[in-house]
C-alpha positions in Angstrom: 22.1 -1.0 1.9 25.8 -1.6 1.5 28.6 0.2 -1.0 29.7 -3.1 -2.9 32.2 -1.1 -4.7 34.1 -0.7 -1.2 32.9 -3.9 0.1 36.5 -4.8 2.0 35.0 -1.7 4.5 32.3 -4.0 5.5 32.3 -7.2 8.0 29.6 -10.0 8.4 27.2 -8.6 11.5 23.7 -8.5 12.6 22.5 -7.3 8.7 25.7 -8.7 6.6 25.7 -12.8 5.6 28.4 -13.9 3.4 28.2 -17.3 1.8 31.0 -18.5 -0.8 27.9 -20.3 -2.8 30.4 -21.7 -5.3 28.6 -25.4 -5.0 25.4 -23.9 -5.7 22.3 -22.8 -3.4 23.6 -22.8 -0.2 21.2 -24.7 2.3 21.7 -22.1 5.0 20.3 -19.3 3.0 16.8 -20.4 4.5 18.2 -19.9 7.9 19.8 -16.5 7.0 16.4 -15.4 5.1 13.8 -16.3 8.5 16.7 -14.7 11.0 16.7 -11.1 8.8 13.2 -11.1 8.2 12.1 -12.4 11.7 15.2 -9.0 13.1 16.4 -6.4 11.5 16.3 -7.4 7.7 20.2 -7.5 5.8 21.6 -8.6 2.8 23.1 -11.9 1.7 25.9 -12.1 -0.6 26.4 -14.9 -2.5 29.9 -15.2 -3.9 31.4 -13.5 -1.2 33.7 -15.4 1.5 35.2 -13.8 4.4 39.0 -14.5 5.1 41.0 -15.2 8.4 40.6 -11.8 8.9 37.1 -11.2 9.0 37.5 -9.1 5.6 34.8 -9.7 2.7 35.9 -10.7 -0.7 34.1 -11.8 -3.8 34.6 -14.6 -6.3 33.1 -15.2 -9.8 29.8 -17.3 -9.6 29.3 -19.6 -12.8 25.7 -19.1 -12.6 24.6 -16.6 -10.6 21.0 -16.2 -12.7 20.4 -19.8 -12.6 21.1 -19.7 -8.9 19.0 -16.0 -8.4 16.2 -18.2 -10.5 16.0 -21.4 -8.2 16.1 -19.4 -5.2 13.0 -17.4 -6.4 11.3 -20.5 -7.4 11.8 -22.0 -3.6 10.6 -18.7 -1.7 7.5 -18.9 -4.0 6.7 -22.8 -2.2 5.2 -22.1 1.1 6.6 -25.8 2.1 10.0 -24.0 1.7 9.2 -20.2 3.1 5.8 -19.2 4.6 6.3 -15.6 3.3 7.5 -14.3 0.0 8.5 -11.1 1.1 11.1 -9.6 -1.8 10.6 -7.3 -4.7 11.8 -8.0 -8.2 15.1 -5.8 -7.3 15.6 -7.2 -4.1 17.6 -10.0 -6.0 20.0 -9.0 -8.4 23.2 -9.6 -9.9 25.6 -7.5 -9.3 29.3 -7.4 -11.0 32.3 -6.1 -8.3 35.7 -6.2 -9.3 35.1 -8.1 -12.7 33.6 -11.1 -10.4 29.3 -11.8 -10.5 27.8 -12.3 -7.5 24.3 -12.4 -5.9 22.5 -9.9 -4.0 19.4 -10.8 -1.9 18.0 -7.7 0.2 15.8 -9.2 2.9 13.2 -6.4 5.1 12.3 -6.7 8.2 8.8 -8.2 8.4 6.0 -6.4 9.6 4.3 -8.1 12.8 1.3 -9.1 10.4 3.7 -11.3 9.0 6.1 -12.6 11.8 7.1 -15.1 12.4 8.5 -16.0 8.9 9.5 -19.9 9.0 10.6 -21.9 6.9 10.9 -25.9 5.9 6.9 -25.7 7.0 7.4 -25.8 10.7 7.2 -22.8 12.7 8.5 -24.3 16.1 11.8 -25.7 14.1 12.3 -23.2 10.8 11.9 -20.0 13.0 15.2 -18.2 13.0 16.3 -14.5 14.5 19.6 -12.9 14.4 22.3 -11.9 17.0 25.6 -11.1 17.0 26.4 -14.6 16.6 24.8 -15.4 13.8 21.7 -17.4 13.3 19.7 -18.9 16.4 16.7 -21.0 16.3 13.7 -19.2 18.3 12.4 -20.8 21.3 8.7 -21.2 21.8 8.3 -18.0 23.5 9.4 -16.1 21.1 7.7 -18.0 18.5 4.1 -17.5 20.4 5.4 -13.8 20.9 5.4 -13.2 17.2 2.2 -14.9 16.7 0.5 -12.6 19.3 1.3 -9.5 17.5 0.5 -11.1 14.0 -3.5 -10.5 15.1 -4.5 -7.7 13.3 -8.5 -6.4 12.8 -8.5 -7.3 8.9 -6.7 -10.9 8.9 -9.6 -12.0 11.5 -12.1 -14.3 10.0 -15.5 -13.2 8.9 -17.7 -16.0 10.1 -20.8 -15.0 9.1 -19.3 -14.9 5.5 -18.7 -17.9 3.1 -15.7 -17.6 0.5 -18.9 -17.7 -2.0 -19.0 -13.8 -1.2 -16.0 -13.3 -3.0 -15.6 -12.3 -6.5 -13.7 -15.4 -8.5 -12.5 -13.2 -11.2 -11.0 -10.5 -8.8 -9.2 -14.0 -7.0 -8.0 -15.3 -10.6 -6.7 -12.0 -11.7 -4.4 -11.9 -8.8 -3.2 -15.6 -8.8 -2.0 -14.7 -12.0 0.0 -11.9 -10.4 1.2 -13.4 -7.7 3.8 -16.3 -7.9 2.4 -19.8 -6.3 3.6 -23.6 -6.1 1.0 -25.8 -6.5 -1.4 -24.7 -3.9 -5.0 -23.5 -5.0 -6.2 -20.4 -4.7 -8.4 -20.5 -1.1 -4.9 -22.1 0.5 -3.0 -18.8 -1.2 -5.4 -17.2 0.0 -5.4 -18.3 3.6 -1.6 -18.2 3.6 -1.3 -14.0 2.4 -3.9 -13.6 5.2 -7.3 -12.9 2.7 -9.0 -15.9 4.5 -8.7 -17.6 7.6 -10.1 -20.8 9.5 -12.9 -19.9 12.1 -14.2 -21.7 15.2 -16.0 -23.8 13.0 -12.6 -24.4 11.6 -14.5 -23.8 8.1 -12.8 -21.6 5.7 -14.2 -18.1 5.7 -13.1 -14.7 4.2 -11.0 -11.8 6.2 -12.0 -8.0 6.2 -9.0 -7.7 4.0 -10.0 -10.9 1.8 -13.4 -9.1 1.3 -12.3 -5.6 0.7 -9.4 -6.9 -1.9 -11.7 -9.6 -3.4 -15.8 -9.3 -2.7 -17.9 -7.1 -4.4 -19.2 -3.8 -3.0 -22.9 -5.1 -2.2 -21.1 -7.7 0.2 -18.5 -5.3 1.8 -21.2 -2.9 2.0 -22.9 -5.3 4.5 -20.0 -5.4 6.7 -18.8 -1.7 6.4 -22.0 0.3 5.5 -19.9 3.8 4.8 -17.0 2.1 2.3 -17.0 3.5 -1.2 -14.5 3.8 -3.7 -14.6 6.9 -6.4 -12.1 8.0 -9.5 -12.8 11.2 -10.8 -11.4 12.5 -14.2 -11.2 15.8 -15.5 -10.0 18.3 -18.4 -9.0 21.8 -18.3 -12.3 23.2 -17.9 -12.7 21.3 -15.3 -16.0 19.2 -16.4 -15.8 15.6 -15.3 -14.6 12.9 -18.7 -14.3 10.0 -16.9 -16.1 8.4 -13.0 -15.6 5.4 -11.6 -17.5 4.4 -8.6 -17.9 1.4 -6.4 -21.4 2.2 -6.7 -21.7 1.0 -10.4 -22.8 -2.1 -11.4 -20.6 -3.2 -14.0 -17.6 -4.0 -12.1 -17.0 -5.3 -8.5 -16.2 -2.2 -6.5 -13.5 -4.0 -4.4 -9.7 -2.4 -4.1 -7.9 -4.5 -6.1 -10.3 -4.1 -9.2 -10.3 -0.2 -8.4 -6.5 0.3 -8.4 -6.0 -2.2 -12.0 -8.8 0.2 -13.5 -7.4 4.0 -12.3 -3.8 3.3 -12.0 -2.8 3.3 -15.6 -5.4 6.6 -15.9 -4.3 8.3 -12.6 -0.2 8.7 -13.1 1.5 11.5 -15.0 2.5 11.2 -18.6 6.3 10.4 -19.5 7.9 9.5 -16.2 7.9 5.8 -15.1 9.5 6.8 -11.7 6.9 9.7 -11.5 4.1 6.6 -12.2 5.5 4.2 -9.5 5.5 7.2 -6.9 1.8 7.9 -7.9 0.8 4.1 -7.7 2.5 3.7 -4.0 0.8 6.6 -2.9 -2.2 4.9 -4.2 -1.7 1.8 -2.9 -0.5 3.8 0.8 -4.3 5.9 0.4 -6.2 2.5 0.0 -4.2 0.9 2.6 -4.2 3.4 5.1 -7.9 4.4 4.7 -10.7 3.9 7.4 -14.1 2.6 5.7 -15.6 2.6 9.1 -15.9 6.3 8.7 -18.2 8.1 6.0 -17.1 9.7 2.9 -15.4 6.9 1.4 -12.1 7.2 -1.0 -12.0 10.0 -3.5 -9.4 9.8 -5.9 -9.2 12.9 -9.2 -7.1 13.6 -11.7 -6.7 17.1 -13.8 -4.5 18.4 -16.3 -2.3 19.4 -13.4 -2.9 18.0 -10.1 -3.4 14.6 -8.8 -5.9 14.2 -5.2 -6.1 11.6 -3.3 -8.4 11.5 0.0 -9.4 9.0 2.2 -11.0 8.9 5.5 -8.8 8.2 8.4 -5.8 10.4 9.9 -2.2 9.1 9.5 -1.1 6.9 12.4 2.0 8.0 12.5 3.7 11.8 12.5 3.7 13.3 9.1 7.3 14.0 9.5 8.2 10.4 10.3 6.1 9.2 7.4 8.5 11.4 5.3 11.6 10.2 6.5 10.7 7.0 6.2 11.3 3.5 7.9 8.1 3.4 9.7 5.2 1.7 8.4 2.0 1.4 10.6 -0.8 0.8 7.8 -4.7 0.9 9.4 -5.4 -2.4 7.1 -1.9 -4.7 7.1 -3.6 -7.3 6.0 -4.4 -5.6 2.3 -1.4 -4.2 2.2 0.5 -7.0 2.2 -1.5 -8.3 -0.6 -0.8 -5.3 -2.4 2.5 -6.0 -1.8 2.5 -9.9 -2.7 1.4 -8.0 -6.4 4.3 -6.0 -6.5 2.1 -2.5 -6.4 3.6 -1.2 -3.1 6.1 -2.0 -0.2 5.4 -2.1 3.6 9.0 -0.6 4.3 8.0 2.8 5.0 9.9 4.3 1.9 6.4 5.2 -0.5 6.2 8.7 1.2 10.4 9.9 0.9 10.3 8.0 -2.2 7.4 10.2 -3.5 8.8 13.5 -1.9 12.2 12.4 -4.1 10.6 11.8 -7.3 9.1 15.1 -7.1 11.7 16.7 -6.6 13.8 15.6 -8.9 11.0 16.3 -11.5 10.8 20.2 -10.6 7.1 20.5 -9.2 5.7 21.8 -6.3 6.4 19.5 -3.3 3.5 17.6 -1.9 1.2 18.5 0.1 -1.1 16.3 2.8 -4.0 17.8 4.5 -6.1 16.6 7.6 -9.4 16.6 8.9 -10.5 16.1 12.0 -14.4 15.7 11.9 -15.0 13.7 10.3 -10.9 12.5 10.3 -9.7 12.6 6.9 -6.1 12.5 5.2 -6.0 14.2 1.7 -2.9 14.2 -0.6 -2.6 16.8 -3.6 0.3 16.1 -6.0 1.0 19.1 -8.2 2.4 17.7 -11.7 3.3 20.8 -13.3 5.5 23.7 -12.5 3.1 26.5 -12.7 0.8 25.0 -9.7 1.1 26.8 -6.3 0.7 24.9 -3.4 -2.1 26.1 -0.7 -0.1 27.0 2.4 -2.9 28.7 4.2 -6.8 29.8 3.6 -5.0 33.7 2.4 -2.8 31.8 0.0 -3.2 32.9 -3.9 -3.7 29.8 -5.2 -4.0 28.2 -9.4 -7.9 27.8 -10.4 -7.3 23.7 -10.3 -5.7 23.6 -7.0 -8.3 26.1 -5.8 -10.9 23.9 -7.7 -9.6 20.7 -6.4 -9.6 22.1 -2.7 -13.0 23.9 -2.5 -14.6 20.2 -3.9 -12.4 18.5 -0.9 -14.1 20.7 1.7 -17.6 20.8 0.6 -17.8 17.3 0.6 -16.2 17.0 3.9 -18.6 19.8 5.2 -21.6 17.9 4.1 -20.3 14.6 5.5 -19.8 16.6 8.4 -23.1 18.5 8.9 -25.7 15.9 7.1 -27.1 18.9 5.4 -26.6 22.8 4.9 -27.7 25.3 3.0 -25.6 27.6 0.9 -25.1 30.8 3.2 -23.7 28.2 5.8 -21.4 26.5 3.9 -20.0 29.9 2.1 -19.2 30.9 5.9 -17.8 28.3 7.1 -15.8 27.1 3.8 -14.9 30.9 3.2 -16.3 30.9 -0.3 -18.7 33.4 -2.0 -22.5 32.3 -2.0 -22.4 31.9 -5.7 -19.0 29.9 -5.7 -20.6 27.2 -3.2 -24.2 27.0 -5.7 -21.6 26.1 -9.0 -20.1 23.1 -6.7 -23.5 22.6 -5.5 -24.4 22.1 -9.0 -21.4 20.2 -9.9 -22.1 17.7 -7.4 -25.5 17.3 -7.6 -24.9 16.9 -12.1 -22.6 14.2 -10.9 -25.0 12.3 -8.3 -22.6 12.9 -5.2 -24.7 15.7 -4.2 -28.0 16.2 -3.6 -30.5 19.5 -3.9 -33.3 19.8 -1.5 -36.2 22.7 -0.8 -35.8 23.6 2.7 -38.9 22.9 4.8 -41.3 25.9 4.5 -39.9 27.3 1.2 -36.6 29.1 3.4 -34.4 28.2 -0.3 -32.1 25.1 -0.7 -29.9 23.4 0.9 -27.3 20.1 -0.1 -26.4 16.9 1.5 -25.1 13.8 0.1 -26.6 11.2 -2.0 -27.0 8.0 -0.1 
């Protein structure tokens, strides 16, 4: 956010706090924290003061990881904060000048998450910035922020019990998630997974029961939601499925990204692996299980797909400059978040784009239906894979591979059922190129093969 290594350029303003800290945690941190997150975000520098003349300077803190740790420790306790909202590298120490000092980046919270508080009272720990400094918000604002916090997955499923939800899927990510004291339903309730109905009983959210049910319960809610992992080698037969269908796990996202992440990201690059996971984490996030055809995630010797239903809310080319974040569930994405698996900053897209880059493959490439509406992501890991730029486009036998499955699966969710000569047509494929993936399909049970009425040949549609 800021050069430190020129940091006498800077001044204290709407994004800049400097406290001397040299007695220890400073109280007003808390103030400083609610006012960024609840504004524009900024950084606080701890072991910084600013002189008569408005210049920063640092001095040496005597403990800077002791004070880094007991700050983390107090954000965790939802008496002290009501949202944890930093990363692991949002607080650091950094060394300027021969002096150590403390770094705290603070983002701007989403509305989903506004207004962050703290000292457990919203009316008096509620703080926004100005050119001043730190104010205390008045009640309008306050109710403001809690207007927009409403979003379709943090409402409370009241014909739902918290029974519905899968308690090893809730103990697995307690374990992830640092807590202070409070059991798991109040964690729960707090990161938005459940909330109080008009019964004022404790019931699950649309995002509590995607991240934590199983797939029999969120199938009762959202008849069309399905999860799938495909694996494959280089002759392109299938080594490795993993579907919300089966029974032997629980089908719900946060089960499905601990299974396929470790499986799905490219071999010897970590910062290739956290682009891949973030884009994961964005596909699940931003995807619409209201609509049929359900998440479809593969992986080949060369090229990563992910596909979701739903378009992007926001313009492609804003998603890939970054700083705008509209996810279609903010509710699991912030619990995504809360396991350190993504960020709601609106930098997964330019960092992915950058990591690519910098790794010499084919840039990526996102492609979108409109009937039914569908957002589908291919990430070329190797050098020798062209990128489809049009239907007259040579394109590698994977990526062609990859591309034809896309369509014929969004054909048939499209037109319940077809026949081969339709589907060659309107796909632009040879007959005999739409019978193999016929035949793929139906080997792996997505597909199914059916005698037209009156013995007129075959036709496909999807399994139910």
């Amino acid at each position: 956010m800021i050069d430190l290594a020129s940091l006498e350029r800077y001044r204290e303003n709407n994004r800049i706090e400097a406290k001397l800290a040299l007695g220890g945690l400073p109280h007003s941190i808390w103030e400083t924290y609610s006012a960024f997150a609840n504004t524009l975000g900024g950084v606080i520098l701890l072991g910084v003061e600013e002189r008569k003349d408005k210049t920063l300077h640092t001095v040496n803190l005597p403990d800077p990881e002791g004070m880094a740790a007991e700050f983390r420790r107090l954000l965790a306790d939802p008496n002290k904060a009501s949202t944890d909202l930093l990363r692991d590298r949002d607080v650091r120490v950094e060394t300027v000048d021969g002096d150590r000092i403390l770094v705290i980046e603070v983002p701007r919270a989403g509305p989903w998450d506004r207004p962050v508080y703290v000292d457990g009272n919203p009316r008096t720990g509620t703080y926004c910035r100005n050119g001043e400094g730190d104010y205390r918000c008045t009640q309008a604002e306050i109710d403001a922020m809690l207007a927009a916090r409403d979003t379709p997955d943090s409402r409370p499923l009241e014909d739902l019990s918290m029974d519905c939800l899968n308690p090893d899927s809730i103990a697995a990510f307690c374990q992830r998630v640092p807590q202070s004291g409070e059991d798991s339903h109040a964690l729960l309730r707090r990161l938005g997974a459940a909330a109080a109905g008009e019964d004022n009983v404790l019931h699950p959210t649309l995002a509590g029961l995607l991240f934590f049910g199983t797939a029999s319960e969120i199938r009762r809610i959202l008849p069309e939601y399905k999860l799938t992992y495909l694996e494959y080698r280089r002759d392109s037969q299938c080594t490795y499925r993993r579907s919300s269908e089966a029974s032997d796990w629980s089908g719900n996202l946060m089960d499905f990204i601990r299974l396929v992440n470790a499986r799905l990201s490219p071999e010897h690059s970590p910062q290739a692996a956290a682009a891949v996971r973030e884009a994961l984490v964005n596909c699940l996030g931003n995807a619409d299980f209201h609509v049929p055809g359900g998440v479809v995630i593969s992986r080949g010797p060369k090229l990563i797909t992910m596909s979701n239903p739903g378009r992007f809310r926001i313009r492609r080319e804003a998603a890939r400059s970054g700083g705008l974040s509209d996810p279609r569930n903010p509710a699991v994405m912030r619990l995504f978040c809360r396991m350190d698996l993504g960020s709601m900053r609106g930098s997964g897209i330019p960092f992915l784009f950058a990591v690519w880059t910098q790794q010499g493959w084919h840039e990526p490439v996102f492609l979108e239906g409109r009937e039914p509406p569908r957002t589908t992501l291919l990430l070329p890991f190797r050098e020798d894979v062209p990128i489809p730029q049009g239907s007259a486009v040579e394109i590698g036998e994977e990526m062609r591979t990859a591309w034809q499955r896309e369509r014929f699966i969004a054909a048939l969710t499209e037109l319940g059922t077809a026949g081969p000569e339709e589907l060659a047509e309107l796909l632009q494929l040879r007959r005999d190129d739409v019978l193999r993936l016929g035949e793929t399909f139906t080997e792996e049970g997505t597909v199914q093969t059916m005698e037209r009425p009156g013995g007129r040949g075959i036709c496909f549609r999807l399994r139910a």
